[in-house]
LUMBABA-256691 format. One record per residue (C-alpha): x, y, z; residue in one letter. Coordinates in steps of 0.1 Angstrom, whole numbers, plus 5000, padded with zeros to 4 digits. Layout:
N
pt c1:X c2:Y c3:Z aa:a
...
END
This chain:
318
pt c1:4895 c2:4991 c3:5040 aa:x
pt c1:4899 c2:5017 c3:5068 aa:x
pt c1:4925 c2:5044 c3:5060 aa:x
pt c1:4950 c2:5037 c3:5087 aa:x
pt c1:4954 c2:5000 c3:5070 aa:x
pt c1:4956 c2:5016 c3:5039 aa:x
pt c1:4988 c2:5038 c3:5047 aa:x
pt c1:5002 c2:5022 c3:5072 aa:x
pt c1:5031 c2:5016 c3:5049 aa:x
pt c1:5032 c2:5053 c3:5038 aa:x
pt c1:5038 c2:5063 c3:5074 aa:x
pt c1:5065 c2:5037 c3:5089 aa:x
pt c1:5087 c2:5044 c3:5060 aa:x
pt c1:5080 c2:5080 c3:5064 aa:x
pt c1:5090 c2:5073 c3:5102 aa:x
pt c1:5121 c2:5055 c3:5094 aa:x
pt c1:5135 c2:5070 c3:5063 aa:x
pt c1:5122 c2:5108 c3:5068 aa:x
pt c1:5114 c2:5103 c3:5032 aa:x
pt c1:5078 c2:5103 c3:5017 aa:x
pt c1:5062 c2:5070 c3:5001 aa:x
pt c1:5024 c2:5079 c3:4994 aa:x
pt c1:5005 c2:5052 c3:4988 aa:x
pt c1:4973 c2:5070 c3:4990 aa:x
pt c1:4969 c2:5083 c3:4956 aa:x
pt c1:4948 c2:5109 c3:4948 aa:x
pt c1:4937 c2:5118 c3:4907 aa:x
pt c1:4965 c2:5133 c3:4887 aa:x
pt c1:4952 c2:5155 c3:4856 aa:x
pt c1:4967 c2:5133 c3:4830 aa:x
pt c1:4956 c2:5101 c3:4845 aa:x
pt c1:4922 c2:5113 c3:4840 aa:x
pt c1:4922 c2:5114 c3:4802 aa:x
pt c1:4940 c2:5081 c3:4805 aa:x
pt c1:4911 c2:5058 c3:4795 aa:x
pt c1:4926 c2:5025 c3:4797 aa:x
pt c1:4953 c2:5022 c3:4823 aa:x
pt c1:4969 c2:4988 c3:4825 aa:x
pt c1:4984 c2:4981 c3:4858 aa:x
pt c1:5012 c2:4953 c3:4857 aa:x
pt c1:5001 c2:4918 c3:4868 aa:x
pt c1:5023 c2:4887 c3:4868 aa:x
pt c1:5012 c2:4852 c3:4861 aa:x
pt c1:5033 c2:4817 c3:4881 aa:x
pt c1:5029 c2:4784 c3:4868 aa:x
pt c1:5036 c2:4755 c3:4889 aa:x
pt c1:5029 c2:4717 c3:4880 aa:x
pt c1:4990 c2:4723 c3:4881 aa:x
pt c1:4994 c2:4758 c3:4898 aa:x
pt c1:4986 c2:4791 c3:4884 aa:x
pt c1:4988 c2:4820 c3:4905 aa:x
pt c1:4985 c2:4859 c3:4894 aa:x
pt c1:5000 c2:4888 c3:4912 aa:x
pt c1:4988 c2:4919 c3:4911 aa:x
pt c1:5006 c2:4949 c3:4930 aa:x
pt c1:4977 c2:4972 c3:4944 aa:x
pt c1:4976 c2:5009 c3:4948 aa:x
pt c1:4956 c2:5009 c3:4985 aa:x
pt c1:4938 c2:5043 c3:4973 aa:x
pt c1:4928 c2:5055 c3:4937 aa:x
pt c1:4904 c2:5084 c3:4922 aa:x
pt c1:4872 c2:5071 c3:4921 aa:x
pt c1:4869 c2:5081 c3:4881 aa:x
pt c1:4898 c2:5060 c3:4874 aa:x
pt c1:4884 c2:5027 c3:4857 aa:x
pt c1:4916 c2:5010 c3:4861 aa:x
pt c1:4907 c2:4972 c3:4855 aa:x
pt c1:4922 c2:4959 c3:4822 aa:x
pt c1:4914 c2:4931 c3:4803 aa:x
pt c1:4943 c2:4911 c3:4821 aa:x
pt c1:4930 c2:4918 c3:4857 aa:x
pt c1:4893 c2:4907 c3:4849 aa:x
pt c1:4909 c2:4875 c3:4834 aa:x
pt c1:4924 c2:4869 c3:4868 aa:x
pt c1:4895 c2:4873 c3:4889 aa:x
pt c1:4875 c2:4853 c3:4867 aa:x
pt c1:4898 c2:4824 c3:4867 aa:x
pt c1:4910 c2:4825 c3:4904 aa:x
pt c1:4890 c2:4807 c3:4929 aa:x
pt c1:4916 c2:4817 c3:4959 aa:x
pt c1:4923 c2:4855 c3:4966 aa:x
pt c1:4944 c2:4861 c3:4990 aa:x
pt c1:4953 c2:4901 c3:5010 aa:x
pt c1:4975 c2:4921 c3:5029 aa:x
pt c1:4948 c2:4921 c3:5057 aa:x
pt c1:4911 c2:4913 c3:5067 aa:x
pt c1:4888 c2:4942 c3:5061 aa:x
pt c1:4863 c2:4930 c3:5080 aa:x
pt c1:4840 c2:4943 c3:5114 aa:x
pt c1:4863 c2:4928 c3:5135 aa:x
pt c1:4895 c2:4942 c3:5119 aa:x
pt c1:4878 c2:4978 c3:5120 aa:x
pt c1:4875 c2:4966 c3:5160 aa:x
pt c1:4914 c2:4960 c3:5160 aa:x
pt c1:4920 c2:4986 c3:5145 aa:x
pt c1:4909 c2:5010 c3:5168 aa:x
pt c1:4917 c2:4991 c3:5201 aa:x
pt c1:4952 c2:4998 c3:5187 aa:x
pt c1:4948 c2:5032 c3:5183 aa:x
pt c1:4936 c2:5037 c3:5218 aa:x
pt c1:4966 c2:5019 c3:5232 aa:x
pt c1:4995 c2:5030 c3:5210 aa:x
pt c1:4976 c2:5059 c3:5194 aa:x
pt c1:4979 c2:5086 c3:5218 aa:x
pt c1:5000 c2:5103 c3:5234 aa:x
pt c1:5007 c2:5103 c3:5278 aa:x
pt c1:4985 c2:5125 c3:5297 aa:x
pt c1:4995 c2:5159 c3:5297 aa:x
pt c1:5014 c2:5154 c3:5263 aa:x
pt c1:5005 c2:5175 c3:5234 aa:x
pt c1:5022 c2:5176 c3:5199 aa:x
pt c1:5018 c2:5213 c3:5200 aa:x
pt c1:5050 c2:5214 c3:5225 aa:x
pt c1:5069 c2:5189 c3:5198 aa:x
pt c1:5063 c2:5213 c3:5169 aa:x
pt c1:5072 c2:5248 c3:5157 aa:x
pt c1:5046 c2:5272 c3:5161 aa:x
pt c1:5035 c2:5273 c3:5123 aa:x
pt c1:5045 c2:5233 c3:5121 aa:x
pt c1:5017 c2:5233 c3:5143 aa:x
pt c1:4993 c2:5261 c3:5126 aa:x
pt c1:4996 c2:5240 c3:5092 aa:x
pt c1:4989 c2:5207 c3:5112 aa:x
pt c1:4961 c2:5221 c3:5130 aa:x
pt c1:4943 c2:5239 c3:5100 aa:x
pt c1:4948 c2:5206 c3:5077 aa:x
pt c1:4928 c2:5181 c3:5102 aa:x
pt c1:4905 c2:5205 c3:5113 aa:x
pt c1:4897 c2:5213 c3:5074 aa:x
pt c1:4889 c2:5176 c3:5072 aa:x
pt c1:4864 c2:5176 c3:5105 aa:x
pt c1:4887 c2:5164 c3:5130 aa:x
pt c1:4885 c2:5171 c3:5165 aa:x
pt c1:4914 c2:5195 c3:5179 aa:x
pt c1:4912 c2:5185 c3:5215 aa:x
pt c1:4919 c2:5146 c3:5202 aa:x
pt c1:4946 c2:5154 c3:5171 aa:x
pt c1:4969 c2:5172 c3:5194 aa:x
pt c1:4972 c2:5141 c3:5217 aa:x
pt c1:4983 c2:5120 c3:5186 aa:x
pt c1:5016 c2:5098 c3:5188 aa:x
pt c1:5035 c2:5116 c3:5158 aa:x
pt c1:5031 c2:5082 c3:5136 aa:x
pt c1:4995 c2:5086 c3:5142 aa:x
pt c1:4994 c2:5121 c3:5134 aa:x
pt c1:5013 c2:5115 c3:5101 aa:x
pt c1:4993 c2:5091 c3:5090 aa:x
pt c1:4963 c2:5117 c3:5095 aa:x
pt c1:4975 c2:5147 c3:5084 aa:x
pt c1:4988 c2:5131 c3:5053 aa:x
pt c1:4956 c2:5118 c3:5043 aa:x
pt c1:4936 c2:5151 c3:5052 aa:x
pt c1:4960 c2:5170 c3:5033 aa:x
pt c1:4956 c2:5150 c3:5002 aa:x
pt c1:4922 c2:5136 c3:5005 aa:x
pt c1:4903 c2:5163 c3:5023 aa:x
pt c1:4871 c2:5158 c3:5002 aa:x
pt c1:4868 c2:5118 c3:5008 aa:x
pt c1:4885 c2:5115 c3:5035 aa:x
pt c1:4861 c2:5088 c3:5051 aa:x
pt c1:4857 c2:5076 c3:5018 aa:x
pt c1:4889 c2:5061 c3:5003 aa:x
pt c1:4889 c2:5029 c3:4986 aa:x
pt c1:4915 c2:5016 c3:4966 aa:x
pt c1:4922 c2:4980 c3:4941 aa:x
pt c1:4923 c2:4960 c3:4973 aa:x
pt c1:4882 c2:4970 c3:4977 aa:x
pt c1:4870 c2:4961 c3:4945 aa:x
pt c1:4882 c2:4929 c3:4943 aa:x
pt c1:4875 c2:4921 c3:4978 aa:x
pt c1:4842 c2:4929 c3:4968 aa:x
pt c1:4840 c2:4911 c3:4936 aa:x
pt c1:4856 c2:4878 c3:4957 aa:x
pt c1:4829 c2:4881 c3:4983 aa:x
pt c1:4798 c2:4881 c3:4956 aa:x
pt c1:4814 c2:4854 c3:4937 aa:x
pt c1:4818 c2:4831 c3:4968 aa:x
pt c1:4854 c2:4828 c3:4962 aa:x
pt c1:4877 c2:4819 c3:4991 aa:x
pt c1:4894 c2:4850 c3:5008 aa:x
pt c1:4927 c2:4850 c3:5025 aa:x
pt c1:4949 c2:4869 c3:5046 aa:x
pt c1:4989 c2:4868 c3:5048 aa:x
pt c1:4985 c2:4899 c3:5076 aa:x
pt c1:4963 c2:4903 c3:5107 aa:x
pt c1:4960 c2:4941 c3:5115 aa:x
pt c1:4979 c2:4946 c3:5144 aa:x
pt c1:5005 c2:4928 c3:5131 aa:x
pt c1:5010 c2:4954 c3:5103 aa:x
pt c1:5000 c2:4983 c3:5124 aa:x
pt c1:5027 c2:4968 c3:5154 aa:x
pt c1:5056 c2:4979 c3:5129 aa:x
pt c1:5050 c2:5018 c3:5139 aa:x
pt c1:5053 c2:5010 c3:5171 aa:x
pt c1:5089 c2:4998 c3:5166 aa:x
pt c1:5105 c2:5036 c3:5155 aa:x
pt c1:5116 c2:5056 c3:5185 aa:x
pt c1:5097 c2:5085 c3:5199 aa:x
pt c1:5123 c2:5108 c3:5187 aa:x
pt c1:5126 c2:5093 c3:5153 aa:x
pt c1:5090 c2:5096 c3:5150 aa:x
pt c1:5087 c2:5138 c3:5161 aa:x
pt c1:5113 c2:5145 c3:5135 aa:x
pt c1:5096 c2:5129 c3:5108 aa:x
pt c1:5066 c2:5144 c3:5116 aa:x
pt c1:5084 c2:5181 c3:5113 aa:x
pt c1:5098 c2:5169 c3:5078 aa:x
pt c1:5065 c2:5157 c3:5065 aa:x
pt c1:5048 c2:5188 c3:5071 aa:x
pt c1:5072 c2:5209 c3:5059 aa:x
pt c1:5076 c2:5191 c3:5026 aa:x
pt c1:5036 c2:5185 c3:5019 aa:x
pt c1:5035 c2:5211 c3:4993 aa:x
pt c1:5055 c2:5180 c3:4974 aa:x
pt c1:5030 c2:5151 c3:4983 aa:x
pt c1:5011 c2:5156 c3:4953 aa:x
pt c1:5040 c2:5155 c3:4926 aa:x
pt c1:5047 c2:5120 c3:4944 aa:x
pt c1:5017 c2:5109 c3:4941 aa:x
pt c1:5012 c2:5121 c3:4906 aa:x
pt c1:5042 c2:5099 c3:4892 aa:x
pt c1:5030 c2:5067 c3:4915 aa:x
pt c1:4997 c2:5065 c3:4899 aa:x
pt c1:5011 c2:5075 c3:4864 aa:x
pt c1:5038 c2:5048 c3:4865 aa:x
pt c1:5013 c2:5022 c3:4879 aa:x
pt c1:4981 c2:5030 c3:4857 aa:x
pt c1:5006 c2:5026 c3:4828 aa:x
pt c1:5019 c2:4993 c3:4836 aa:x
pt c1:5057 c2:5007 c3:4842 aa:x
pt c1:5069 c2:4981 c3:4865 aa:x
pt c1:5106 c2:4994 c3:4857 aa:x
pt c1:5100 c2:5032 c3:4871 aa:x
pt c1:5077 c2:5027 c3:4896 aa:x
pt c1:5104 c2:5001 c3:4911 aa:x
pt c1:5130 c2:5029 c3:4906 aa:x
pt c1:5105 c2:5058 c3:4924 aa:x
pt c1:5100 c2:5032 c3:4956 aa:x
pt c1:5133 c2:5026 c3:4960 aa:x
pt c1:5141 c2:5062 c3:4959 aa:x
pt c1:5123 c2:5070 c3:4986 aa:x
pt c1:5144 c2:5041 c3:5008 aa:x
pt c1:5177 c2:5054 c3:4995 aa:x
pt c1:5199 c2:5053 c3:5021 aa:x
pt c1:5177 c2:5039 c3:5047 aa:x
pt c1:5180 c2:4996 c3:5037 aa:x
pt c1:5170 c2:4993 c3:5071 aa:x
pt c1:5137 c2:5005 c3:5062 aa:x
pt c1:5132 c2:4987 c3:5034 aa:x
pt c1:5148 c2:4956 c3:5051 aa:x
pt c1:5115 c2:4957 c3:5079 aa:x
pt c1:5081 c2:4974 c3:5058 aa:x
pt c1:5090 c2:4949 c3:5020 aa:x
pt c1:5121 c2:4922 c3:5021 aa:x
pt c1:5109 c2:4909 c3:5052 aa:x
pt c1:5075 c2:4903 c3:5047 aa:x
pt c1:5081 c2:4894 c3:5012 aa:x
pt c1:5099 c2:4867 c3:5028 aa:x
pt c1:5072 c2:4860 c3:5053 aa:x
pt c1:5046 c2:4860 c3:5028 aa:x
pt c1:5067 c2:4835 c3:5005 aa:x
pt c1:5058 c2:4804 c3:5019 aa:x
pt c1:5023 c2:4810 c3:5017 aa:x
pt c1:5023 c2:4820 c3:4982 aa:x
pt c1:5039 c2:4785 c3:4976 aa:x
pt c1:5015 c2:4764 c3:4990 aa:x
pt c1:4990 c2:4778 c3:4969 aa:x
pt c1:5006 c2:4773 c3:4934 aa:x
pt c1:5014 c2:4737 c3:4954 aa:x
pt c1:4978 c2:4730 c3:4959 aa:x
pt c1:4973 c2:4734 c3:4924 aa:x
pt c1:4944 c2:4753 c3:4918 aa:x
pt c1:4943 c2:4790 c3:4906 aa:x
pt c1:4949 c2:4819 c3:4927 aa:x
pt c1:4952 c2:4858 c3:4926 aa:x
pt c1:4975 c2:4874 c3:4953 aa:x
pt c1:4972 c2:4914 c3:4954 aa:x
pt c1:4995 c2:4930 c3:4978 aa:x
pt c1:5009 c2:4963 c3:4976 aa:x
pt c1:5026 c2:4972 c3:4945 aa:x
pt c1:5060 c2:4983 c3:4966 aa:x
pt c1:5059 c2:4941 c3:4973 aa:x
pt c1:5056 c2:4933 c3:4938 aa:x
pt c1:5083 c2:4944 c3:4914 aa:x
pt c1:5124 c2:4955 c3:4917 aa:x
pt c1:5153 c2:4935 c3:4925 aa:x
pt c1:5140 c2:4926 c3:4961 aa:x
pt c1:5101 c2:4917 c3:4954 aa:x
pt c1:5076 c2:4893 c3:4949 aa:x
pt c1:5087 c2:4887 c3:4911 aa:x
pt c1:5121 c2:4879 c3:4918 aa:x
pt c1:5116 c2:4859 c3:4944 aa:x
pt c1:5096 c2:4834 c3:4933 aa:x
pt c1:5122 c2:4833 c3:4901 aa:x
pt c1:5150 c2:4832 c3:4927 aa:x
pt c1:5131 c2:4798 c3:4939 aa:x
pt c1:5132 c2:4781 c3:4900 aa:x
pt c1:5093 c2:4792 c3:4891 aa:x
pt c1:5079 c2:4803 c3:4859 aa:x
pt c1:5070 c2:4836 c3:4857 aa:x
pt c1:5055 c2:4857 c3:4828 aa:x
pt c1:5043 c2:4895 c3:4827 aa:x
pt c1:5009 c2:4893 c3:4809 aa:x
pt c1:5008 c2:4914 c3:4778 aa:x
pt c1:4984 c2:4946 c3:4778 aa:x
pt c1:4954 c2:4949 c3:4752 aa:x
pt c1:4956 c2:4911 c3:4739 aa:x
pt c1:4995 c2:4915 c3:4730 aa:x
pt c1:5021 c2:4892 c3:4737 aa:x
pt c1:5031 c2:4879 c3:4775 aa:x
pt c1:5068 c2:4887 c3:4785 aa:x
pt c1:5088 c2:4857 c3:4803 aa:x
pt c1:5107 c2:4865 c3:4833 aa:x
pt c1:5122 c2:4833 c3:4841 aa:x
pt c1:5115 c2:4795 c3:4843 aa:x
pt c1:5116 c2:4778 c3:4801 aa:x
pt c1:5117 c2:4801 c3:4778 aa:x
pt c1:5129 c2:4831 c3:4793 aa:x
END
């Protein structure tokens, strides 16, 4: 998956809420002694339905061997898996035909005249560090330039090289023969940074690089919280970063969730066994994926780590 897919999310709710969500997770010290992380995953029953849901973290450390027992059950059993987005040729095509139009900035226009003078010095020094052109990155639109000068800053040594969940089980789908799905197409997701006003966009540009020095606490307690299976405080650490701005939060997660429901549906209708893996901001708290589908009467269980017990969330039993 390319890396502006990846973070698109990162940087519209960085746009919008002048806050910083990194989804692109780099490795955290104690994460790497962790030796059997168990990232929550969900399982829906319907009449002859079964669908898992697994919240995805778009970028991990490559040493992290994050699949539990729970996840490889899923994409054993599942014979539909179903994405954000394609990550195909032709997406990477998209992809950059929409940078070239919505990308970069007017003739003439530089970001060097939108920043302060050492905004610009630490912008400057971070892409170039990663092998980025200077005559290009200062004609960046400012969401384009976050999105790049967060990733360089964080992921300087693999920066053409970042895969997350989302990869591996593409990959494992594809060898399998297993039927691949999309609920996104890439401009659509990529159109939603086109939405946040020019000057809306330069300010959080300012803010981001000024608070960087903090991006990798962030990211530490994201990949902590997820590789441990803590539904609860990762929840409560995404919804921190839209306090205050329900807009935000209203446009990148409730409604696509919302979007995306219908689709989810028909699959646990067609009866046969599925595994959707979105974005783990999609999946749990009071406005995702989880409660959503309990909102509309289904049965829905947390599967148990390490062969324990699964926890009902609604539907019989609960």
């Amino acid at each position: 998956m390319s890396a502006l897919s990846r973070v698109f999310a990162l940087t519209a709710c960085f746009l919008l809420c002048a806050a910083f969500e990194q989804s692109a997770i780099a490795a955290a010290p104690d994460m790497q002694a962790r030796a059997f992380p168990h990232p929550a995953i969900w399982r829906v029953h319907h009449g002859q339905g079964t669908l898992y849901l697994f919240g995805s973290l778009h970028i991990l450390p490559n040493t992290l061997s994050w699949k539990s027992p729970e996840v490889d059950a899923a994409m054993h059993a599942a014979e539909v898996f179903m994405f954000e987005v394609p990550v195909d040729a032709r997406t990477l095509a998209a992809e950059k035909d929409f940078i070239v139009r919505n990308g970069i900035l007017p003739r003439g226009a530089t970001l060097r005249a939108a920043l302060s003078q050492d905004q610009y010095r630490t912008y400057s020094t971070i892409l170039k560090g990663a092998g980025l052109n200077a005559q290009l990155f200062d004609r960046y639109r400012p969401w384009l330039a976050s999105v790049m000068v967060g990733l360089a800053y964080l992921h300087r040594q693999d920066f053409t090289n970042l895969k997350g969940a989302d990869d591996v089980l593409i990959a494992y789908a594809q060898s399998q023969g297993k039927q691949l799905r999309y609920f996104e197409n890439i401009e659509q997701q990529l159109g939603l940074l086109t939405r946040i006003d020019d000057a809306v966009q330069i300010k959080a540009l300012r803010d981001l690089i000024d608070t960087l020095p903090q991006a990798r606490e962030h990211e530490a307690e994201l990949l902590d919280s997820w590789a441990k299976g803590d539904a609860n405080r990762l929840a409560t650490l995404i919804d921190g970063y839209f306090a205050g701005h329900p807009d935000a939060k209203k446009l990148l997660i409730e409604d696509r969730n919302r979007a995306w429901l219908p689709r989810i549906e028909a699959l646990l209708e067609s009866g046969s066994t599925s595994l959707v893996t979105v974005g783990a901001a999609h999946v749990g708290g009071d406005t995702g994926l989880v409660q959503d589908l309990c909102a509309e009467g289904y049965d829905v269980e947390r599967l148990g780590e390490e062969g324990g017990p699964s926890v009902k969330v609604c539907g019989p039993g609960a």
